[in-house]
C-alpha positions as CSV (number, residue, x, y, z in Angstrom):
1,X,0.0,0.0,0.0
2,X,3.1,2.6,0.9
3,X,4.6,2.1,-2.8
4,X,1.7,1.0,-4.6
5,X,1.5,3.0,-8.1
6,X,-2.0,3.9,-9.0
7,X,-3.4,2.5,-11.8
8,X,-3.2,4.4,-15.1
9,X,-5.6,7.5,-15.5
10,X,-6.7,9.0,-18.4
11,X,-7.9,12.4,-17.7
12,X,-6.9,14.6,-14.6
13,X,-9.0,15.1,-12.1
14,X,-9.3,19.1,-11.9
15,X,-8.7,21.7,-15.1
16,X,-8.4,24.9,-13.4
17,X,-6.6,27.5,-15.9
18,X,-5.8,31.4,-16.7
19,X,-3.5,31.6,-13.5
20,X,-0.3,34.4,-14.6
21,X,2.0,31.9,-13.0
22,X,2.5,28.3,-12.8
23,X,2.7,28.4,-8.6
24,X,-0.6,29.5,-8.2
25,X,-1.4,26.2,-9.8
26,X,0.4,24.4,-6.5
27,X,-2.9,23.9,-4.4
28,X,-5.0,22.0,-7.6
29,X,-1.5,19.9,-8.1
30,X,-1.1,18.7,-4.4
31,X,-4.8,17.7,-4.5
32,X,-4.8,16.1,-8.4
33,X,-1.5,13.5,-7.2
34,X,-2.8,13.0,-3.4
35,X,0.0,15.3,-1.7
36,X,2.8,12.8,-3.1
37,X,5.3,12.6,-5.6
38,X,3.9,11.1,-8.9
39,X,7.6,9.2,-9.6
40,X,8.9,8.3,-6.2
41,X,5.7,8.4,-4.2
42,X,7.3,10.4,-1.5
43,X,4.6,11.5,0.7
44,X,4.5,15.2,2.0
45,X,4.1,13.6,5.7
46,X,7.5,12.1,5.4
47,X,9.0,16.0,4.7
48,X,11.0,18.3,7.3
49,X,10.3,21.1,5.8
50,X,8.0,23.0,4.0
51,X,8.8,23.6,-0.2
52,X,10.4,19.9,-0.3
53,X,7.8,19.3,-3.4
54,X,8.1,21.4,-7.0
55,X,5.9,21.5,-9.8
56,X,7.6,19.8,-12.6
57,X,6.9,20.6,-16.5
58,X,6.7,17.6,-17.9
59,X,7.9,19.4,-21.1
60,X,10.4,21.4,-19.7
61,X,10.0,25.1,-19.8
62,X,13.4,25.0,-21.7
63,X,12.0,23.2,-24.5
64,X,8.3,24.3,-24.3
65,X,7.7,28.0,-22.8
66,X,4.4,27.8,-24.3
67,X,3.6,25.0,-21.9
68,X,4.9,26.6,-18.8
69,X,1.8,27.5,-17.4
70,X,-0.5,24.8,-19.1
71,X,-2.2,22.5,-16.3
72,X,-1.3,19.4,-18.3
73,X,1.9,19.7,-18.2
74,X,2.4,20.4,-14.3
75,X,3.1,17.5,-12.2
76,X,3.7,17.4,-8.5
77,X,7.4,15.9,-7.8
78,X,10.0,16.0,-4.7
79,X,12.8,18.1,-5.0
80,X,15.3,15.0,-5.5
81,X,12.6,13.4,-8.7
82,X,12.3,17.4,-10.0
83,X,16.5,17.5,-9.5
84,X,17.1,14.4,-11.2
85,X,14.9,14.6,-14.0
86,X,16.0,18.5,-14.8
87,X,15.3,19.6,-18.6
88,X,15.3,15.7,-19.8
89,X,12.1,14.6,-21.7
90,X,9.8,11.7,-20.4
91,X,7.0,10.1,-21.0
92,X,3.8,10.5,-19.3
93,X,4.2,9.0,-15.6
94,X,0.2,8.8,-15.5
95,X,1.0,6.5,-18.3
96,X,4.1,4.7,-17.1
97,X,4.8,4.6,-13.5
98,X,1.2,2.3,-12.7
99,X,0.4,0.0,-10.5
100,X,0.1,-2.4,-14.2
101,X,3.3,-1.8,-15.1
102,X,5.7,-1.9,-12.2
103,X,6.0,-3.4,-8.4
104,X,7.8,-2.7,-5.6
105,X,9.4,-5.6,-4.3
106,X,9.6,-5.9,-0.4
107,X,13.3,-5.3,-0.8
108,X,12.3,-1.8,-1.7
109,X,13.1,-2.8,-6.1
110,X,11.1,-1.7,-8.4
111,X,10.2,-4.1,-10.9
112,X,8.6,-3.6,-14.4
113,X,8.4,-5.9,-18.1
114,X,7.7,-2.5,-19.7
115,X,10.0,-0.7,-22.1
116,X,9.2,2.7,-21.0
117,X,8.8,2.1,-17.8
118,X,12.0,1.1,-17.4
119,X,13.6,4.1,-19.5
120,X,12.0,6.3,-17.1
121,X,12.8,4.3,-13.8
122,X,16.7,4.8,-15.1
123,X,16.2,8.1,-16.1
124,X,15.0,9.4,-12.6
125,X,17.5,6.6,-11.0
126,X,14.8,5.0,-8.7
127,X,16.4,1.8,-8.4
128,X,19.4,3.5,-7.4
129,X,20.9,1.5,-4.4
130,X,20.4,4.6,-1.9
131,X,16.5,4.8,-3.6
132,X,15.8,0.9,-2.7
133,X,17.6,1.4,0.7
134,X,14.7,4.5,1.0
135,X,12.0,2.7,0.2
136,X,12.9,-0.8,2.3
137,X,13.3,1.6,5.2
138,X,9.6,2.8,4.5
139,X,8.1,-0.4,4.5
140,X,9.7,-1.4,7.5
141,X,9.2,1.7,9.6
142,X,5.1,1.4,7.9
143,X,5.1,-2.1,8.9
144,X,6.6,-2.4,12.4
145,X,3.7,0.8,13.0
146,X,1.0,-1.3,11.9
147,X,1.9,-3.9,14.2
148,X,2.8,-1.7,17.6
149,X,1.7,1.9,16.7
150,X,-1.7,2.9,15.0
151,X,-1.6,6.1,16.0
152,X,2.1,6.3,14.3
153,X,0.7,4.7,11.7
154,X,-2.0,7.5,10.9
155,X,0.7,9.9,10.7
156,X,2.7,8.4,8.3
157,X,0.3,7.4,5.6
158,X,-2.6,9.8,6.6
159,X,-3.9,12.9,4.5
160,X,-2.2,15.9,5.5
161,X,-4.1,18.3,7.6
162,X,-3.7,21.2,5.4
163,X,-6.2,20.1,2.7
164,X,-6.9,22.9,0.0
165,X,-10.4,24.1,0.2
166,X,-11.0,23.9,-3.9
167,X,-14.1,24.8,-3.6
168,X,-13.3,28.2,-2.6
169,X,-10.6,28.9,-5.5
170,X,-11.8,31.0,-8.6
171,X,-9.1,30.4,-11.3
172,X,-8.6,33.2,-14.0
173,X,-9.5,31.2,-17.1
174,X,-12.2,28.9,-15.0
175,X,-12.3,25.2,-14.6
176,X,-12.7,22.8,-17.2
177,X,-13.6,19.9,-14.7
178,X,-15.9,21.5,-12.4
179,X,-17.4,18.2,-11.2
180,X,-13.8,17.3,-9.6
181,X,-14.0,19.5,-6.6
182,X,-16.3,17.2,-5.3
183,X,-13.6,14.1,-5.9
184,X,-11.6,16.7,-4.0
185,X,-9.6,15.6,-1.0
186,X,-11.0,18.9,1.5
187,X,-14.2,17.7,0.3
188,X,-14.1,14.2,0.9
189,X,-12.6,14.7,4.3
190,X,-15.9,17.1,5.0
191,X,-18.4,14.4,3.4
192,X,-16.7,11.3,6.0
193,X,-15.5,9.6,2.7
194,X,-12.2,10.3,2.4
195,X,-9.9,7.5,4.3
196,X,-7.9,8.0,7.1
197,X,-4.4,5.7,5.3
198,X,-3.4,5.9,1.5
C-alpha cells in the first residue's frame, strides 16, 4: 500500500486554468496526485520542511515556454525526482509509472516488463541502491507501526491536515472539470469519505 502506483488515469481530475504563474497552480496539483510525488511516491508527511515538493513541467519550460503554465503539463514531484529529472524529456508518468506496469518488491526494487517504464525508472534513478535502501526503510518503519503503533501509523500514511479548500478557489481562465472539486480531498474529508491511510 506505501509504494503502490495507481493504476493508469486517463484524464486529470481538476482543469483549473488562466492563472499568470504556474505556482498559483500548486494547491489543484497537491490535491490532483494526493499530496505525493507522482515518480517516487514520497509522501509530503514524510518531509521536514515545508517547499520539499516542486511542480515539474513535464515538457520542460526550456524546451516548451508555451507549456509553462498549461495545467497538463504540471506535475507534483519531490525536489530530488524534480532535480534528477531537470530539462530531460519523459513520458507521461500517469501512463508509465502504474500499479500495471511496475511493483515494488519488499526489498524496496522496483520491478517492471515494460520498455518505458523502465527508461523512465533509469532516467530518474529510482532503483538506485540509496532509492531501494529508502523505500525498504519505509516499508519497515510502515510495517513495524502497523503492528505496535496505529496512532504512528495515521501519521505516516494519513492525509495531511492542510487540505486545500478547492471549492473556494476561482481560477482566472475557469475550470474545465468543475465536477472534480467534489472528488476533492477537502471535500471528501468534509463528506466522512475520504480515508484515514493511503
Amino acid at each position: 500500500m506505501i509504494f503502490h502506483y495507481p493504476e493508469s488515469r486517463n484524464k486529470r481530475r481538476h482543469g483549473p486554468a488562466g492563472y499568470a504563474t504556474y505556482g498559483k497552480y500548486r494547491p489543484w496539483i497537491r490535491d490532483e496526485f494526493y499530496f505525493r510525488c507522482v515518480y517516487c511516491l514520497r509522501r509530503e508527511r514524510w518531509s521536514q520542511v515545508d517547499h520539499e515538493y516542486d511542480l515539474d513541467h513535464l515538457q520542460p519550460r526550456s524546451l516548451s515556454p508555451d507549456q509553462s503554465l498549461d495545467y497538463q503539463n504540471l506535475y507534483y514531484a519531490c525536489s530530488r525526482c524534480n532535480g534528477v529529472k531537470r530539462a530531460q524529456t519523459i513520458d507521461d508518468p500517469m501512463a508509465t509509472l502504474v500499479g500495471e506496469k511496475v511493483d515494488v518488491l519488499d526489498d524496496g526494487s522496483l520491478l517492471t516488463a515494460d520498455t518505458a517504464t523502465e527508461r523512465m525508472i533509469c532516467v530518474l534513478d529510482l532503483n538506485s541502491p540509496r532509492m531501494i535502501a529508502w523505500r525498504r526503510m519505509w516499508i519497515e518503519v510502515c510495517k513495524l507501526a502497523m503492528s505496535n503503533e496505529p496512532e504512528l501509523l495515521q501519521l505516516l500514511l494519513g492525509f495531511p491536515d492542510d487540505l486545500p479548500n478547492l471549492r473556494k478557489l476561482r481560477p482566472p481562465g475557469g475550470n474545465a472539470r468543475p465536477e472534480g472539486i467534489a472528488e476533492c480531498c477537502f471535500a471528501r474529508r468534509q463528506n466522512g469519505d475520504l480515508p484515514k491511510l493511503y
